[in-house]
N, C-alpha and C positions, 0 to 999 in steps of 0.2 A: 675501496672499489672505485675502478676509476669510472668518470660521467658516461663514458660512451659502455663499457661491461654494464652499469646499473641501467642505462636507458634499455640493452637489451635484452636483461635478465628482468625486468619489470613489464615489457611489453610480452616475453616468453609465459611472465606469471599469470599476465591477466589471458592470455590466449587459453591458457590450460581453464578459468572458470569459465571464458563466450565456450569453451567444446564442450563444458557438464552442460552447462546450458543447453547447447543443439543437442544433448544425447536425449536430455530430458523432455524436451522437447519434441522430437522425432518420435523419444519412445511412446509416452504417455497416450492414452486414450482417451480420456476424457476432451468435450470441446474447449472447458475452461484452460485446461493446462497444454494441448498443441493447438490449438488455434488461436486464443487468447494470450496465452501466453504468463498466465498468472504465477511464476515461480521463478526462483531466484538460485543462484549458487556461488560459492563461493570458496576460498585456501584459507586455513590459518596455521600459522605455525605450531610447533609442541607446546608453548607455554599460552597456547591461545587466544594470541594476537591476529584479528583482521590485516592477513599481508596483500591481497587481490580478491577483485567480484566481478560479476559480469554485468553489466550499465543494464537491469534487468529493475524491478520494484523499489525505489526508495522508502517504503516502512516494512519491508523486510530484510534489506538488508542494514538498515543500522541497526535493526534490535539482535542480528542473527550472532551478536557474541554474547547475549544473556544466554543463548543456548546452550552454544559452550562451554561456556562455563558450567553452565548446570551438568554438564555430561563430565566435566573436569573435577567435580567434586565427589564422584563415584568411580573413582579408577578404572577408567577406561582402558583398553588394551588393543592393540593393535591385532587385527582380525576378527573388531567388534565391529556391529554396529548401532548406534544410537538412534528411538526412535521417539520423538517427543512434540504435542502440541498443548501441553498444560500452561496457561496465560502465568499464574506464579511458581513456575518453577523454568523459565527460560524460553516458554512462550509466547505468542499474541494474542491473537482468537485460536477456538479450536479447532475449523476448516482449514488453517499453515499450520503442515505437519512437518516437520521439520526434522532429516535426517544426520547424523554425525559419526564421520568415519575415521577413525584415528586410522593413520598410513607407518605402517612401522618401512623398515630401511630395503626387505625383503619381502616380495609378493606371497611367499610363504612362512612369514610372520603371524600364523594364524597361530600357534600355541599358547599357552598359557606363561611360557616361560620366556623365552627370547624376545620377542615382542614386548616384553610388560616393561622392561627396557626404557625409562625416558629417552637414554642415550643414543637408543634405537629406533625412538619414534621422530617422522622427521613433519609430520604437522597430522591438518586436517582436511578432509574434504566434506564440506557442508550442501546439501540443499533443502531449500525450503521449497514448497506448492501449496497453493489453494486446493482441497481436497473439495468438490462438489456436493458434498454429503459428509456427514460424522458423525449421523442420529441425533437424536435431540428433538422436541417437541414440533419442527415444521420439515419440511423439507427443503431442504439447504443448508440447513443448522445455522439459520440467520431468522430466527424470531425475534419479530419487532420487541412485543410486548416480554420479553425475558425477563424476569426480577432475579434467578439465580444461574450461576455458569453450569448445572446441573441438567437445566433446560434448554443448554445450546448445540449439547451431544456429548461423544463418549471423551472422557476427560484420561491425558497419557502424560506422567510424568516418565523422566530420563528412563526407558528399559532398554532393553538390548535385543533387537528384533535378530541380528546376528551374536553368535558368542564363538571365540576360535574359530571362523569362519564356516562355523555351521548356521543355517540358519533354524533362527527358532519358533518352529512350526506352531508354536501353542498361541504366543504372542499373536501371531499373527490371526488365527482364528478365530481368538477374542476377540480383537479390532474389529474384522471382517464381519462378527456374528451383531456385532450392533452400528451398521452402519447401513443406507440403505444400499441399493444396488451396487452389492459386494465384488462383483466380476469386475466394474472398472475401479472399485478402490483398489483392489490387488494389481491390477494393469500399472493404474497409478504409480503404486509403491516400487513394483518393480522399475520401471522409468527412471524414480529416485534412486534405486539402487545401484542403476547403472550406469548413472551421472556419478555418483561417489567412484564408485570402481576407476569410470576412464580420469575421472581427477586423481583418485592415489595409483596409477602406473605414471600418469603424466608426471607425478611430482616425483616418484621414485626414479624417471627418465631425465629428470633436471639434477638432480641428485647424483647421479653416475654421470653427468657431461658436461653438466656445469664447472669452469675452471674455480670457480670460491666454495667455500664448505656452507653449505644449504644456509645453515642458522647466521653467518656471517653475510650472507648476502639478502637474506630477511629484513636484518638490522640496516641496510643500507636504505633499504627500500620505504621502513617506515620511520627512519628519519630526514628520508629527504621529504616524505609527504610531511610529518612535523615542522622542518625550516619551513616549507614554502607555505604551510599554514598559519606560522606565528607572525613571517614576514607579510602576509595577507590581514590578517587582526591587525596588526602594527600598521596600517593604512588607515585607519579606520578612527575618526576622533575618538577620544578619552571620554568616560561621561556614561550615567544610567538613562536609562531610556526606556520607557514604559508603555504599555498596550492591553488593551482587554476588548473582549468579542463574545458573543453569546452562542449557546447548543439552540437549537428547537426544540427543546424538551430531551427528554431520555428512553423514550419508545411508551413510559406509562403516563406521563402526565406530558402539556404540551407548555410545562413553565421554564422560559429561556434559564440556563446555565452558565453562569460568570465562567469564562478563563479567562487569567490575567498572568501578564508577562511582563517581569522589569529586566531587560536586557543589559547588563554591565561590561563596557571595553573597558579594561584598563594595560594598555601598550601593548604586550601581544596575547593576552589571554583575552577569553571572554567568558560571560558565566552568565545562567539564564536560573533568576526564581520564580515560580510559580507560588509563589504566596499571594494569599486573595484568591485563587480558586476556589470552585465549590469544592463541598465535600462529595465525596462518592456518593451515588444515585441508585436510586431502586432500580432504576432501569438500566439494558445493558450499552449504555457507553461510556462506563469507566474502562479507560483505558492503561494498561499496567504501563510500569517507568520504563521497560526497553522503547513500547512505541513515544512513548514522548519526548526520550533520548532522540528515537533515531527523526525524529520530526525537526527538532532541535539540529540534530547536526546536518538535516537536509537545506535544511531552509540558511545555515550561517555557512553552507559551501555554495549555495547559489548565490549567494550575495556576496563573496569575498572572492576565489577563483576556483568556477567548476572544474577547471581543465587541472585539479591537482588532482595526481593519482589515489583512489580513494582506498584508505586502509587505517588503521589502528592512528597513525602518527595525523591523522587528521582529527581525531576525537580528542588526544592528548591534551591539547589545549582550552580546551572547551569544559565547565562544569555547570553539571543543573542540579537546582535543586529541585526539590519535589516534600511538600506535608504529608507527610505521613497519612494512611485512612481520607486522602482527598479521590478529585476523579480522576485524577493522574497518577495515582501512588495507591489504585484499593485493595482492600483486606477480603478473601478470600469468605464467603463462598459468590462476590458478587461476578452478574453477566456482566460481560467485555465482550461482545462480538462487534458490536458497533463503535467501540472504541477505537478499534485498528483501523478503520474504515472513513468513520465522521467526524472521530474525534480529533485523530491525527491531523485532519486536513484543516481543524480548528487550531488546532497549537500551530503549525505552520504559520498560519494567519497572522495570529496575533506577533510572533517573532519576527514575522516580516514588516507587521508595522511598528514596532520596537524601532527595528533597524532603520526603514524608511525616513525616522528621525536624527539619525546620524549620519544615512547618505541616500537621499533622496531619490537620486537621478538614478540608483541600482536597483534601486525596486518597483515593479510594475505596479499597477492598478489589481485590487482583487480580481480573482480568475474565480470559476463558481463555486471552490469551496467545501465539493460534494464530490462521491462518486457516485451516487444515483445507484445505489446497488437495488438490482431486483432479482428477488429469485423465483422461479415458479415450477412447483413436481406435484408427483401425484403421493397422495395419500398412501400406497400402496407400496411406494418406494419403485416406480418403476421407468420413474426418470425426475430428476434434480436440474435445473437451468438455471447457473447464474452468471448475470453479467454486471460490468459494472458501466457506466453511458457517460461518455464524454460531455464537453459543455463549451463554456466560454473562457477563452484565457485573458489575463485583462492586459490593456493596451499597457506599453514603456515609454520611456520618452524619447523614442526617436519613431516609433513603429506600429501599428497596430494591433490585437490582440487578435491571437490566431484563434480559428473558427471551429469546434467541434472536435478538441481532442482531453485527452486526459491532464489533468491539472495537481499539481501537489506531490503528494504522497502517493501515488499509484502509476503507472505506465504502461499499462496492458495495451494489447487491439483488442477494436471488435470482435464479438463473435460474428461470421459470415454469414449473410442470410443465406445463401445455400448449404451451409454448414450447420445453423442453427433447425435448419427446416426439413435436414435428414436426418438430424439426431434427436428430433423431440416433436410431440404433437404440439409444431406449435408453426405460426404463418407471421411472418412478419408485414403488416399491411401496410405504416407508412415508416420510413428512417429519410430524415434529413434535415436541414437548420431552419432555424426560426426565426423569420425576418424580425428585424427592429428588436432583438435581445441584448444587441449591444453596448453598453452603453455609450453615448454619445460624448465627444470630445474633440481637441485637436488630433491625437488619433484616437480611434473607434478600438471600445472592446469587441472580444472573438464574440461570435454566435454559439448559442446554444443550440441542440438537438433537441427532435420529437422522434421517437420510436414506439411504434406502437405496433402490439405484438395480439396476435389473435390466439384463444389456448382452445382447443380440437377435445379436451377431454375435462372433465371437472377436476380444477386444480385446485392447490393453497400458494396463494400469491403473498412476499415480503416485501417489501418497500422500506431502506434504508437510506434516508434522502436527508437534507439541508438547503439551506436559503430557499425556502420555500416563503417565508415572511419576510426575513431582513436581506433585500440586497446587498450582492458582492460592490463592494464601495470604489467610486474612480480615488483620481490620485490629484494633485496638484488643478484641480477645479473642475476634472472633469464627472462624467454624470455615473451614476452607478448603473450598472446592470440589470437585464431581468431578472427577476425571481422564477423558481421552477415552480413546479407543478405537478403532480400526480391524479391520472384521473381512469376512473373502470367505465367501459359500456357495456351492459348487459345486454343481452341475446333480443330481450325486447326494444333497444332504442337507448335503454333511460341511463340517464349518466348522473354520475357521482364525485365530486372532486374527494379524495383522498387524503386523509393528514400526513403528514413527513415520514413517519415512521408507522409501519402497521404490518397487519397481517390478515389476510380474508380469504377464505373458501370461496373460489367465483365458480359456476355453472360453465359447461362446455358453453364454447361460441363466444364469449365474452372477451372484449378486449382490452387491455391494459395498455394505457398513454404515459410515458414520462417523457414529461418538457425539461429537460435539464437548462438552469442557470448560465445566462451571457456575464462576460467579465467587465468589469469596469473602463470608464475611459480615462485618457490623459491626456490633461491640460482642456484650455478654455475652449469650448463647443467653439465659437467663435473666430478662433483661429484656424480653424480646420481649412486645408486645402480645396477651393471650391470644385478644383476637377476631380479630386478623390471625391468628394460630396454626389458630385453627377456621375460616378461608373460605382457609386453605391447605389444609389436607385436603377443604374440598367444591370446591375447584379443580381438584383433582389434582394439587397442585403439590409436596405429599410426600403418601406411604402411609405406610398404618398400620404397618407393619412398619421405615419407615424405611429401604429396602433399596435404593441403586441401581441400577437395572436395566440389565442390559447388562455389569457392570462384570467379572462373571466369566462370560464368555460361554463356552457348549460349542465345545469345539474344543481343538487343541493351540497351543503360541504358535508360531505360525511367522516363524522367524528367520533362516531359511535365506537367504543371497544368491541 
């Protein structure tokens, strides 16, 4: 295939997952998934290969070929569909529900016969979503305090929510009968269905127009992402390279958690262990091996070259290991809802400081770390809010750390305060950044955010949070960042600092504060540009005093279970 057919059979490919994207996105009801934007999609071929995705979540779509696979090992058939968010069997957490559409050669490849066809199947079309709800002990199905995945919500290995293009009404009614406010998960799902649909015509329309035979022009696609990723590791000195970082606790206890990471290049491979990690935790952030995979291969394509087309031929070179029954590899029936979320953004961490020691100047200063996830619904099930709150990204060495946006493993928007304030008893009192979170350096890390949300009816509030003790760390001498913060006001005045991780029944009227984490700086404070230093203070980006705000809030620390 020649460069210019593959440039423009590769840019056709990835077009077809940004349009599941917009479908699922447009379709969807829920705020999480069309305003936020928590969902991903993605092509694989027959033999279920990642060939294209849409620049949508990075820890959903690296982990989104354990899916397939898992859907590959139950003979899938063209005219199915696959509905699956079991953490070990080709899952993450159980709120990414994750759909898989084998695309036979013919729109009316719904039978049992023609379709079943390898020869006739010509891939897949995949999406995953954040589902807002999927029952389980709180609302949101993000309980801090989880010690089993029993308590996070309804648990779905590989079924077949479609079979011969029928769909299958029972599946679905079981889903729906244990989840809460059933009307937008079904919106939801439909959304997903319709994102798979317009991917397998699209692929069935490349198929018929395309001048190369689909699977041959596949093959192009994810070996040239392989060359230009091994020639990208082969940049890269020779040599292991080592790093370890700590959790906040695990939602039950608040005793930091070892990840360690020995990073090995050897010329063009590279291969990541996690030996010296803990072992898997009572509480739920263990996170299964697709999120650690796909954290893994997030964190060694931003540091080598993002601009390579991202698909199967980029993973190829790359091996991790993982111990068996640790927090990165656990043994079922343990929670992982926080794993996908805090955990992930801890492996990142540590792989970046690995690398950091074999090329310095490509890696930023810590960014904060955290998604800051908060969910807040009512008991009743008669509304679910979750978001996840930007923060601070840490300064590079040429530039500063941008202010207030998503960092790592996640890349959502906000939810809108007018979007957020017509879909929920809830009022958003203050959103915006926190002077002097930064840390300070030659350049300055991002700012972090303060949101803070008023709830109109007695709710159950989750709090999913990190760096709340240990600063996101500068780089080459610069300062580290703020720490976050989690804090409630009740109705009468009196406030309460929050630990990382929790879960509480607050009274109507009550407001819930998170301070999300500033990112690190880079290089010597001292070198800093003194005119950037003066349109920092008429920015409001630090006070004169220097003081974080927020950071010793009134109240007692409440750490009560």
């Amino acid at each position: 295939m020649d460069p210019i057919a593959l440039e423009v059979f590769r840019n056709r490919l990835e077009g077809v997952a940004e349009e599941m994207g917009q479908v699922l996105i447009r379709g969807a009801y829920s705020p999480n998934i069309k305003e936020r934007r928590d969902c991903s999609t993605a092509l694989f071929d027959a033999d279920g290969r990642l060939v294209a995705q849409a620049e949508h979540i990075p820890v959903h779509l690296g982990a989104m070929p354990a899916a397939v696979d898992a859907v590959l090992e139950r003979d899938p058939r063209a005219g199915d569909v696959w509905v699956l968010n079991d953490p070990f069997a080709g899952g993450t957490h159980l709120p990414d529900v994750t759909m898989v559409s084998p695309v036979g050669a013919t729109s009316d490849d719904g039978g049992r016969d023609g379709g079943s066809e390898s020869g006739d199947r010509l891939g897949y079309a995949v999406s995953r979503a954040h589902h807002a709800d999927v029952g389980g002990a709180t609302p949101g199905s993000m309980p801090a305090g989880a010690a089993a995945i029993y308590e996070e919500g309804v648990r779905i290995p590989p079924v077949r929510l479609q079979r011969g293009g029928e769909r299958v009404e029972d599946v679905i009614d079981l889903l729906l009968a244990n989840v809460r406010n059933p009307d937008e998960r079904r919106a939801d799902l439909r959304a997903q269905l319709a994102a798979n649909e317009r991917g397998a015509d699209r692929l069935r329309e490349l198929a018929a127009n395309d001048d190369h035979p689909l699977d041959e022009a596949f093959d192009a696609v994810v070996d040239y992402s392989r060359e230009r990723t091994t020639s990208a590791l082969g940049d890269l000195p020779d040599g292991t390279y080592e790093a370890e970082d700590v959790l906040e606790g695990d939602g039950r206890t608040d005793e930091d958690v070892p990840v360690v990471a020995s990073v090995t290049v050897d010329g063009d491979s590279l291969s990541v262990d996690f030996t010296g990690t803990a072992d898997q935790v009572t509480g739920n952030c263990n996170a299964p091996r697709a999120v650690a995979h796909s954290a893994v291969y997030f964190a060694v394509r931003a540091v080598t070259d993002p601009e390579i087309p991202p698909n199967q031929g980029c993973y190829d070179p790359i091996t991790v290991r993982i111990p068996e029954g640790s927090l990165l590899d656990p043994k079922p029936p343990a929670a992982v809802v926080g794993g996908n979320v805090e955990t992930s953004q801890r492996v990142t961490d540590v792989v970046f400081e690995a690398l950091a020691e074999a090329v310095p100047e490509r890696v930023p200063a810590q960014g904060q770390g955290t998604m800051n996830n908060l969910t807040v619904g009512a008991r009743d099930g008669s509304f679910a809010y979750y978001e996840t709150v930007g923060g601070g990204f840490g300064a590079r060495s040429d530039r500063d750390g941008m202010d207030g946006v998503q960092v790592g493993m996640t890349n959502t928007l906000n939810t809108p305060v007018e979007a957020l304030e017509l879909a929920y008893p809830l009022r958003v009192e203050r959103y915006g950044f926190r002077p002097d979170s930064g840390g300070d350096g030659e350049y300055r890390g991002g700012l972090g955010l303060e949101r803070a949300v008023r709830v109109l009816e007695p709710a159950t509030v989750s709090l999913l949070t990190e760096r709340r003790r240990h600063a996101p760390q500068g780089r080459a001498g610069g300062a580290p960042g703020g720490t976050g913060e989690n804090v409630v006001v009740r109705p009468d005045g009196d406030r309460a600092v929050l630990p990382a991780k929790v879960t509480r029944d607050v009274p109507a009227e009550s407001t819930v504060v998170v301070r999300t984490p500033g990112g690190g700086g880079y290089g010597d404070p001292a070198a800093r540009d003194p005119a950037r230093r003066g349109r920092d203070r008429v920015d409001g980006v630090v006070t004169e005093d220097g003081t974080l705000d927020g950071t010793d809030a009134d109240g007692d620390d409440d750490t009560s279970e």
